[in-house]
C-alpha positions as CSV (number, residue, x, y, z in Angstrom):
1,X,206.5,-38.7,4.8
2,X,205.3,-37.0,7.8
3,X,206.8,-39.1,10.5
4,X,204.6,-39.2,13.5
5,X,204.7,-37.8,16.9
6,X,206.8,-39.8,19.3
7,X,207.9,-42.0,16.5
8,X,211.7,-40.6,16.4
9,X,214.0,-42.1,19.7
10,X,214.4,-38.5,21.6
11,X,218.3,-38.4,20.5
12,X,217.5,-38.7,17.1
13,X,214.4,-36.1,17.6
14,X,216.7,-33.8,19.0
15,X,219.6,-33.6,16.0
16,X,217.3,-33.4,13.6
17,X,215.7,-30.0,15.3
18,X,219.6,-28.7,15.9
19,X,220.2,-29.5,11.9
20,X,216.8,-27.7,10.7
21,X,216.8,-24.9,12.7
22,X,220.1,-23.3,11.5
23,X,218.5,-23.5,8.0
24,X,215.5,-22.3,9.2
25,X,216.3,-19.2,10.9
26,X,218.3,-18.4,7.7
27,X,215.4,-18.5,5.8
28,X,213.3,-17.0,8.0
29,X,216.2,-14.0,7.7
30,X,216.5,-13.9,4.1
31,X,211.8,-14.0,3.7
32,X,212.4,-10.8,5.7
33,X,214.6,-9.3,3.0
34,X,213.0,-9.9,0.4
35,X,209.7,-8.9,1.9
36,X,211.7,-5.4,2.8
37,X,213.1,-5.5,-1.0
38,X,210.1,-5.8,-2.6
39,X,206.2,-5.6,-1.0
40,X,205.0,-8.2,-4.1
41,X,207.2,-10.9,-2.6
42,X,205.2,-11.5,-0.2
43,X,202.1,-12.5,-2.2
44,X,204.4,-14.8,-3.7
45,X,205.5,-16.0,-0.4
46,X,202.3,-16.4,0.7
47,X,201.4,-18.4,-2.8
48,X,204.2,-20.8,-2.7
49,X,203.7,-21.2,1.6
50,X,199.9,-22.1,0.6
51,X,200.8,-24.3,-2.4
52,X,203.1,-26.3,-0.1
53,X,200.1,-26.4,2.8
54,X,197.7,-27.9,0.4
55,X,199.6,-30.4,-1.2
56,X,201.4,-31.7,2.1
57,X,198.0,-32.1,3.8
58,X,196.5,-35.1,1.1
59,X,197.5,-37.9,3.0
60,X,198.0,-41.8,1.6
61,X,198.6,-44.1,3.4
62,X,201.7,-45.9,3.6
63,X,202.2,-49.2,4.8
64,X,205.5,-47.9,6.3
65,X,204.4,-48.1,10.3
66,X,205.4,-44.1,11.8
67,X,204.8,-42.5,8.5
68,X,202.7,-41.6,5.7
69,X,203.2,-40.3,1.7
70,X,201.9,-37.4,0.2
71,X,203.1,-34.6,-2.2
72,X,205.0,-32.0,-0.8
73,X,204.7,-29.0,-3.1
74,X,207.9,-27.4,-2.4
75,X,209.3,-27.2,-5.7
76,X,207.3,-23.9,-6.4
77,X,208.9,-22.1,-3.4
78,X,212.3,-23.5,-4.4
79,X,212.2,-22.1,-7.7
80,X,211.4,-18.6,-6.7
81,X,213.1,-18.3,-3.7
82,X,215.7,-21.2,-3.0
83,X,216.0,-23.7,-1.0
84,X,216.6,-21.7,2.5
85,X,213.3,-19.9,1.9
86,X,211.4,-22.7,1.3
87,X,213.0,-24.8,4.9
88,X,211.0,-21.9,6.6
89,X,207.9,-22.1,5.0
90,X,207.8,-25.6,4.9
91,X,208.6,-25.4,8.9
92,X,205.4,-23.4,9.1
93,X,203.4,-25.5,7.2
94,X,204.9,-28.3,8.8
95,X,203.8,-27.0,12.6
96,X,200.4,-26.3,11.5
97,X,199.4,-29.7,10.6
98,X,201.4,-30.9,13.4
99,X,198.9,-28.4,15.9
100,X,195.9,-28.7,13.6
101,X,196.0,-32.0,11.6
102,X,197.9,-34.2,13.6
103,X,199.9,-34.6,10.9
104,X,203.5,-35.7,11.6
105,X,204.6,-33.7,15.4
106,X,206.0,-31.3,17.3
107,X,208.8,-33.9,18.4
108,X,209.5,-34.9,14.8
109,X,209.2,-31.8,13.2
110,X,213.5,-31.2,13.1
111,X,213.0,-34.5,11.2
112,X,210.1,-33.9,8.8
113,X,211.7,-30.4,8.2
114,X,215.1,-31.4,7.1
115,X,213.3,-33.5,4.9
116,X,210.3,-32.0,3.5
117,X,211.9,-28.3,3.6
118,X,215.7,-28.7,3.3
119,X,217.2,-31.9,1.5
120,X,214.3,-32.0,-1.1
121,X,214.4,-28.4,-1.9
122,X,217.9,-28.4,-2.2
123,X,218.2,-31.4,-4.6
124,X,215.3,-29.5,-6.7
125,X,217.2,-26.3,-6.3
126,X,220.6,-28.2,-8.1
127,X,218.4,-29.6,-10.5
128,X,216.8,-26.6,-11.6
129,X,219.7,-23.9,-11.8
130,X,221.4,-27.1,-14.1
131,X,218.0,-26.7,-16.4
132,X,217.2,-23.0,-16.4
133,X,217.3,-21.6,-19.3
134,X,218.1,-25.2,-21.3
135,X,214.8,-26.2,-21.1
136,X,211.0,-24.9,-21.0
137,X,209.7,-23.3,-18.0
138,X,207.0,-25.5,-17.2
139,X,209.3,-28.7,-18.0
140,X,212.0,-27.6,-15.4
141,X,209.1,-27.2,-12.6
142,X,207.6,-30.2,-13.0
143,X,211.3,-32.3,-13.0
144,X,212.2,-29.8,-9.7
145,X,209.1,-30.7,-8.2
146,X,209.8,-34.7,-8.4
147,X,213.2,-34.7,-8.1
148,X,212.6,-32.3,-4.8
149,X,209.7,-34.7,-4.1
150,X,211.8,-38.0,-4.4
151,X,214.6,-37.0,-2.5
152,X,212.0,-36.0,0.5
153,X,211.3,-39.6,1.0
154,X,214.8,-41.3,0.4
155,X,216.1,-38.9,3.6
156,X,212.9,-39.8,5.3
157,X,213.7,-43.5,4.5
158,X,217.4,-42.7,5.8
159,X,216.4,-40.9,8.5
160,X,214.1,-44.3,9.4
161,X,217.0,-47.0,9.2
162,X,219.0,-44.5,11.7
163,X,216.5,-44.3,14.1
164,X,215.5,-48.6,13.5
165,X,218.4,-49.9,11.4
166,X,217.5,-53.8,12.7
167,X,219.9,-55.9,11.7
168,X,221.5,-53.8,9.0
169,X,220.8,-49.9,8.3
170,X,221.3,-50.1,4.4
171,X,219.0,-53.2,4.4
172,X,216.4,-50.8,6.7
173,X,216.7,-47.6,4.1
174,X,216.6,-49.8,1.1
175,X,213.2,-51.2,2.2
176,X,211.4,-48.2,3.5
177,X,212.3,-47.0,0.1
178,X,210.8,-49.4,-1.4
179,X,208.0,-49.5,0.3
180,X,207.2,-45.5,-0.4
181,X,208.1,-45.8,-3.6
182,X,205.2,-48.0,-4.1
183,X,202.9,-44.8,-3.4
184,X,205.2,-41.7,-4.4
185,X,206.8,-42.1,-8.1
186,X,203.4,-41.8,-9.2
187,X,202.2,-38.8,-6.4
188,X,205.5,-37.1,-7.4
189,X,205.0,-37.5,-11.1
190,X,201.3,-35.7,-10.8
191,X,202.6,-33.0,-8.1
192,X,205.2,-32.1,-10.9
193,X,202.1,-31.8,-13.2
194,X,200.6,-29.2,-10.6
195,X,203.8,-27.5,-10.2
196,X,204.0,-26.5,-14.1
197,X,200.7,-25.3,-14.2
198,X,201.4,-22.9,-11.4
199,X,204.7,-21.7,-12.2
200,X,202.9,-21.3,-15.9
201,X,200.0,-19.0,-14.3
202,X,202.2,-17.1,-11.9
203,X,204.3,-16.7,-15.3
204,X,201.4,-15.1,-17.0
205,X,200.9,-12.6,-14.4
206,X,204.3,-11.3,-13.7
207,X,207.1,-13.2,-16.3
208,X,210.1,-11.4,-15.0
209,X,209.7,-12.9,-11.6
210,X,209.7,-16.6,-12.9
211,X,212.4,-15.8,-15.4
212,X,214.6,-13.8,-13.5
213,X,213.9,-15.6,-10.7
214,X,213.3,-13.6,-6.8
215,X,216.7,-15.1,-5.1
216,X,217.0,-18.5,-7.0
């Protein structure tokens, strides 16, 4: 999903960095809050910051030229802290492997952002406030973290067929798509597996967090 450095046409580079950063100075406002509110949040910030570090760094490749699928491990964060939270960490996490692991860049990182850290999450977010409390903890993270997941890589694919739409931009979304879905139903399916185990252990250690939720 990480789209790769100088992949993106510079106009394109640039409005996706004017879209993320609105969201990402929100969150950046509202981790300082809760941080103030509560010292324990951020253990939990840093938890759910790591959780997404790890998973977005196992790389498959992806026949999609530019690009590359992996998990992205943001449903945790989006669970406990909602989706603007989580578009700051995953910004973080996101410039870190673009410095360190030359994983996606520093001119796509708008793009990989409002994928990986804002649509996904928010999808996920939707998805699990419709759940809560109609279903089992551990079943409503492991659907938030595909469905946060999945919707990752269909704005990635969008965010593609703008940038090379060929002879027609549906046709362009509708095969990268295809071609990541190949590689991520199933890498979403076992990240959601990962997701309810963690949100199961944090649950252990403090249950009023996960049930109550921090901001979500």
């Amino acid at each position: 999903m990480h789209i790769m450095e100088g992949f993106l046409p510079p106009v394109w580079a640039v409005f996706w960095y004017a879209v993320s950063l609105v969201f990402v100075v929100y969150g950046a406002l509202k981790s300082k809050r809760l941080i103030e509110e509560n010292p324990k949040n951020k253990a939990l910030l840093a938890v759910a910051g790591g959780f997404i570090f790890v998973l977005s760094s196992l790389k498959i490749p992806s026949p999609v030229t530019g690009s590359c699928s992996h998990p992205t491990g943001t449903g945790i964060s989006t669970m406990l802290f909602g989706p603007a939270v989580t578009a700051f960490l995953s910004a973080i996490v996101l410039l870190y492997q673009a410095l360190l692991l030359a994983h996606g860049g520093l001119t796509t990182l708008g793009a990989n952002t409002a994928s990986m850290g804002i649509v996904g999450p928010f999808a996920g977010w939707l998805v699990y406030r419709a759940l809560k409390d109609r279903v089992s903890l551990k079943v409503n993270a492991f659907i938030t973290a595909v469905v946060a997941d999945w919707f990752t890589y269909v704005v990635t694919s969008l965010q593609l067929a703008l940038a090379f739409p060929g002879t027609s931009m549906i046709n362009s979304a509708l095969t990268f798509m295809g071609i990541f879905a190949l590689t991520q139903i199933p890498v979403a399916i076992v990240e959601g597996i990962f997701s309810a185990l963690l949100i199961g252990y944090i649950a252990q250690i403090d249950r009023d967090v996960v049930k109550e939720g921090v901001v979500a």
